[in-house]
N, C-alpha and C positions, 0 to 999 in steps of 0.2 A: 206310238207317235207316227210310225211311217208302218204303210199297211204294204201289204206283198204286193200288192199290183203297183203302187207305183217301185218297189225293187225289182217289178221284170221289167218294169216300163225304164228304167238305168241301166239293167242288163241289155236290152235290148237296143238301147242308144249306143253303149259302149259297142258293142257286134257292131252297128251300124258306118260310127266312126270309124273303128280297127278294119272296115272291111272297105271304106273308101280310103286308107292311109291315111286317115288325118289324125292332127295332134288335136287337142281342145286345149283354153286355157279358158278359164272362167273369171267373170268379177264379181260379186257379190257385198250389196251392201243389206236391204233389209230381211234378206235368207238366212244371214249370218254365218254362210258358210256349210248352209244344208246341200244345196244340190252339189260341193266339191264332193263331202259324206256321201252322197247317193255314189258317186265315180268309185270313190273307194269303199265300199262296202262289196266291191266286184275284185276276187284276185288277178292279176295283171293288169291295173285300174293303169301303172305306170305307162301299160303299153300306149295306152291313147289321151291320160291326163298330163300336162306337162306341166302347168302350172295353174294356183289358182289363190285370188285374193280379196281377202274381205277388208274392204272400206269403209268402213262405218259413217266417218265423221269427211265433213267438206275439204277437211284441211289432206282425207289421207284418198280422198278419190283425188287431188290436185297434187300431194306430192308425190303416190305410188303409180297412178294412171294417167296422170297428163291432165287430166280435164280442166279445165282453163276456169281460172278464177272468175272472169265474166261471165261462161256461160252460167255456173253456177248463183250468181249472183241475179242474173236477169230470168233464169228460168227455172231456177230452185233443183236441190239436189233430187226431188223428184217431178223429173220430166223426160221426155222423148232423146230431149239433145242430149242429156247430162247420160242417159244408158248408151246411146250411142257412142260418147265420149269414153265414157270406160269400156267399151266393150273393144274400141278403135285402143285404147291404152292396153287392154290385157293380152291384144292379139301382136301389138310392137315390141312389148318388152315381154315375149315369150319365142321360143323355138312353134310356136302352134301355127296352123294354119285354119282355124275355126276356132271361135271365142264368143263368147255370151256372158252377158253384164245381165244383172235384176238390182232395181232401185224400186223402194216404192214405200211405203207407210203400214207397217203391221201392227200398230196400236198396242194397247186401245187407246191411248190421250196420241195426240199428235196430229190431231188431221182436223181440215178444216170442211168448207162447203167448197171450194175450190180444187181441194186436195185431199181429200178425205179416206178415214182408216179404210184400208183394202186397197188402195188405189198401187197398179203397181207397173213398172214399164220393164219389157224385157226385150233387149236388145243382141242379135246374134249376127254376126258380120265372117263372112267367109272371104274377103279379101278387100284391100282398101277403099274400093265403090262398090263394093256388094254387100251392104248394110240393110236391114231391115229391123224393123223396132216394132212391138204391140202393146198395147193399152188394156189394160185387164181392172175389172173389178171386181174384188171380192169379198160378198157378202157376208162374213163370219165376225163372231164376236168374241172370236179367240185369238189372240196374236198367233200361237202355235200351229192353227189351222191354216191361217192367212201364209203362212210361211211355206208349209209345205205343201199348198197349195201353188203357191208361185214356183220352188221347187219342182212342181211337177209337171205344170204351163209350161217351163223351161225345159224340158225334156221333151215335151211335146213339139217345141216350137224348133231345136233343136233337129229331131227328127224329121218332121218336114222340111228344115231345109234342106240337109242333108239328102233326101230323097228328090230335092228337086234340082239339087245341084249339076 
């Protein structure tokens, strides 16, 4: 399921992290909890993961991360604002100081012309106005692809900021 390049490409994000002191905390709705797995698949994953949580359903991105039942409503749980909302949630109700939220639609039924399977928003926030969020899609006809693919986008995306921080 997860190939060795994306586990150095997690090694080498945690080095990255542990080496500018930061904590991470992650959110994760349609990963389901893969890229917190990538953090700890690494020993002393503790040093730079602090916390990390999967929200699946609208009701538990609003009661564990904040996210505001309107935005939800008016922009659906996959969109721009709702990753940034949880990514802004994961990074307040943690000791972290760098946080990344992935929402998005990993199929196969679930997706529309509007919103369609693959579509996925990852959102990684290094302090309360330093928010950045990307738009990704991805063309696979396998949920489990579509996953750790976004998993691995979020490492990527992760790393860059971190390097441009």
């Amino acid at each position: 399921m997860i190939d060795q390049d994306t586990l150095n490409k997690a090694l080498e994000c945690y080095k990255k992290i542990k080496e500018s002191n930061f904590k991470i905390a992650i959110a994760e709705s349609c990963s389901g909890g893969l890229l917190s797995f990538l953090f700890t698949t690494i020993s002393g994953a503790s040093e730079v993961l602090d916390c990390a949580f999967v929200t699946y359903s609208n009701i538990s991105k609003s009661k564990i991360l904040g996210v505001q039942e309107e935005t939800l409503r008016h922009y659906g749980a996959v969109s721009k604002e709702v990753a940034n909302e949880m990514a802004r949630g994961a990074l307040f109700r943690s000791d972290a100081n760098i946080a990344v939220a992935i929402t998005g639609i990993a199929g196969p039924g679930g997706g529309s012309s509007c919103r369609p399977v693959g579509l996925v928003y990852i959102s990684c926030i290094l302090s309360e106005i330093d928010t950045d969020c990307k738009e990704y899609h991805f063309s696979y006809n396998n949920r489990n692809k579509i996953q750790v693919a976004a998993a691995d986008a979020a490492l990527d995306f992760i790393l860059d900021r971190i390097k441009n921080a």
